[in-house]
Structure formats: C-alpha cells, structure tokens
N, C-alpha and C positions, 0 to 999 in steps of 0.2 A: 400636714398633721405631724408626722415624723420632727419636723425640725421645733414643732413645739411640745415634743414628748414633756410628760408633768403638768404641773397644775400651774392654768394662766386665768389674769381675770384679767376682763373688759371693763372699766369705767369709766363710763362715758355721756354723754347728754347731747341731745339732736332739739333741734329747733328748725320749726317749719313755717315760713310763709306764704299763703297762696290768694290767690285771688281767680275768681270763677265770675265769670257773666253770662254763659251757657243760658239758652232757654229752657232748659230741660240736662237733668244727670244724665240721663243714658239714652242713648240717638240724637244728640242732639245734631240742628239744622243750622245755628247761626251762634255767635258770639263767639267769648274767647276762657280759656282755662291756663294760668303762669301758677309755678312754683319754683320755691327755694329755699334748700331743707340742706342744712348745716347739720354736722355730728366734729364734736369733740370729745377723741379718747386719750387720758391724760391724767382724772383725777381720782388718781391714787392707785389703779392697776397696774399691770403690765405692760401695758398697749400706748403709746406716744403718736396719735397722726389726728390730722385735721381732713375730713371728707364734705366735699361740696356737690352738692348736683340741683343742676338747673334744668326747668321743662318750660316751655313755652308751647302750646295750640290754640291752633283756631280753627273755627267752622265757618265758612264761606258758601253762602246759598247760592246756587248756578241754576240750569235750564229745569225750569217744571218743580220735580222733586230732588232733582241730583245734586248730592251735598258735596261741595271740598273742605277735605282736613288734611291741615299739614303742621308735625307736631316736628321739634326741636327738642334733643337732649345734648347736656353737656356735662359730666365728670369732671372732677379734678380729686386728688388725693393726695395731703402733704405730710411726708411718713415723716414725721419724728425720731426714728428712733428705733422702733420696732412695730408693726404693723402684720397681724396675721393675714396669710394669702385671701383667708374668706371675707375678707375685709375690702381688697382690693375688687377692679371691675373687671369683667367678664361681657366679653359681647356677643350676642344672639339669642335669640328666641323670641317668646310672644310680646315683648317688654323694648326688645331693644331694633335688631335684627330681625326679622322673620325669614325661617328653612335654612338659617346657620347653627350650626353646632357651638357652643362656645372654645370646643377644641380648635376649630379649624381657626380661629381667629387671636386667642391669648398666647400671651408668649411661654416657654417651655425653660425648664431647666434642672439637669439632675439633683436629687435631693442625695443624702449620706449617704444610703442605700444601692445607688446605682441607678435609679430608677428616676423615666421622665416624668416627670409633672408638671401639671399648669401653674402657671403662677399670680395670673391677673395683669392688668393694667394699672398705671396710674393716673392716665385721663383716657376717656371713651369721648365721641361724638356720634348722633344715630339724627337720620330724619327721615319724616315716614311721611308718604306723601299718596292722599287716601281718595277716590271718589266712593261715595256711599247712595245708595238705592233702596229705600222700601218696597220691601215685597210683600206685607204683610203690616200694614200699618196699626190693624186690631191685635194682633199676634206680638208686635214688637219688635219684627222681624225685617233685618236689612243686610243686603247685600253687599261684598264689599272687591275694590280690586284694587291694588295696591302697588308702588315700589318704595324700595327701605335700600338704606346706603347709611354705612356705617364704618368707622373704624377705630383702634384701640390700639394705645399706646405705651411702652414697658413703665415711663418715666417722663415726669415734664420735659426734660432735657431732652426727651429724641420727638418731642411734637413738630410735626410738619405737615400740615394741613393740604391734602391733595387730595383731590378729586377720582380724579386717576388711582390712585394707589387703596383707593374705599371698595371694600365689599358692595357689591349690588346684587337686590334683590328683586324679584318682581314675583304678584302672586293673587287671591281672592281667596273671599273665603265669608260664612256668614255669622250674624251677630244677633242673638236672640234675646228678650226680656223676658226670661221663664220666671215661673212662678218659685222656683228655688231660687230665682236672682240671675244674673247677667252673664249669657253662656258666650265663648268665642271658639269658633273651629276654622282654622286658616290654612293654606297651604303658600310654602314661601318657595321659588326655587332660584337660585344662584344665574347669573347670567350672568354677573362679569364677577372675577377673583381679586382685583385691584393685586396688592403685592400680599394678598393672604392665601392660604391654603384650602380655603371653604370653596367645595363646589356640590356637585346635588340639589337636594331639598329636603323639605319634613314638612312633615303636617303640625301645626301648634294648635294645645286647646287649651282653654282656661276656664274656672267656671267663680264665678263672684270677683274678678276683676272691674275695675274700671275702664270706660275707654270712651 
C-alpha cells in the first residue's frame, strides 16, 4: 500500500471459460468441473500485467456412498510493468491451502518504511485431494477429510516444481446446504513444511462459497 501512496487505477477485463458436467451444484458424487479465467490489466490505467489461473476437478464415485475429489489449481501472472501486491497470489486458506496462513507461505520484503511485508507470488500451484461422506443426505450434510499440498512462487524464473519442497496439509471437516446457501467449516493442520515456514493449523469457514 505504501509503495502505491496516490491515486492508482485498475483497467482491466477478465474472461472466463468453464465447463461443469457435475450431477448436481453442491455435493455432488460424479462428473467433472474445469475453468479458465484470463484478466488483462493494461487498458489505460496504471496497472500493466497479464493474470491466468486454471482449475481442473473431478468427482469420482468409490464404495457405497463415498465420494473422491481431486481438484487442481494453477497461477501464473505476467507483470508488465507495474503490478500491485493485491493483485499478485497468496497461498492458503479455505480456497487454496487449508490450516496455512498466507504469511507462512508468500515471500517477504521490506517496503520504504522499514517495515516487512508480504508481497505475493507470481505463480501458485495447490491440489486438494478430498473423500466426502453423507451424513445427512435430507439436511445436505456431508462429511469430509482431506490433504491439500501446495506451493508458491516469487517469479516465473524461480519455478521449480517439487514435491518435497510443497506445504502439506492434512485435515476434515463438514459441508452443509443451509437454507441461507452453502456453509464450509474445516480444520487444516500442517504435517510436513516442504521449504515454507507454515506449521500449526486453523480452522477455515466460509459461507456461500462453491465447492
């Protein structure tokens, strides 16, 4: 924020591709949901960068009731020029990561001031790899447990894709179709650091998300 003291404008335009064959929006048990949702900031503001982000899931039916999901994200961001931080990727929480901080994971660096701050990534990776259980089939209500591995990168030039070196998470938590819309309350916690600083956990909630 500091380094953008004064008046900045964004403009910009995003285009999104998606494709859904899911049996159902929320709990679903079979099929598949991909997107691909482009932003271009450039015309005529302040702001010079090209942002990509790609999801891929699917829902795989297993024993009796028990669902597998396993979803895929991928980041890229190609700064032009000038690119504010909140523009950039940040990994953890109910979205990316679950029971990471996005501290424990984005890179750091002092601003004018003296002072540390986050600064984002410019490419992220996350994949979350889900069994799901109704407990409540009238209620909407299903249970879930989970591991999420993920990691995040200053700049294309320093991507190197290891396994090893990815935050890991492991955790459960449950998933309701309330009558105000789609509640999430999860608990993530850290089992392995890969080369990040994230350890602990938290609890994630969301309430009108998708999933």
């Amino acid at each position: 924020v500091i380094n953008l003291e004064g008046n900045n404008i964004n403009s910009a335009i995003t285009a999104t591709l998606r494709y859904d064959s899911r049996n159902r929006t929320f709990n679903a048990n079979r099929g598949s949901a991909h997107e691909l949702r482009f932003e271009h900031a450039g015309l005529g503001g302040d702001f010079t960068f090209n942002k990509t982000r790609v999801t891929t899931a699917w829902y795989i039916p297993l024993l009796g009731k028990l669902t597998g999901y396993w979803r895929g994200q991928m980041g890229y961001l190609d700064d032009r020029g000038k690119t504010p931080d909140y523009a950039k990727f940040f990994l953890g929480g109910v979205d990316t990561v679950r029971g990471v901080e996005p501290k424990d994971v984005s890179p750091e660096e002092e601003n004018r001031d003296g002072n540390t701050v986050l600064v984002g990534g410019e490419v992220f990776v996350a994949f979350n790899n889900e069994l799901h259980y109704p407990i409540g089939e009238e209620l909407g209500l299903v249970a879930l447990a989970f591991v999420d591995v993920g990691d995040l990168y200053r700049n294309s030039n320093d991507v190197e894709i290891e396994f090893d070196d990815m935050v890991k998470t492991v955790g459960g938590g449950v998933r309701w179709l309330s009558p105000l819309g789609p509640l999430r309350l999860e608990y993530g916690y850290v089992f392995d650091s890969g080369d990040t600083n994230a350890d602990g956990g938290k609890i994630e909630f969301s309430m009108g998300t998708k999933f």
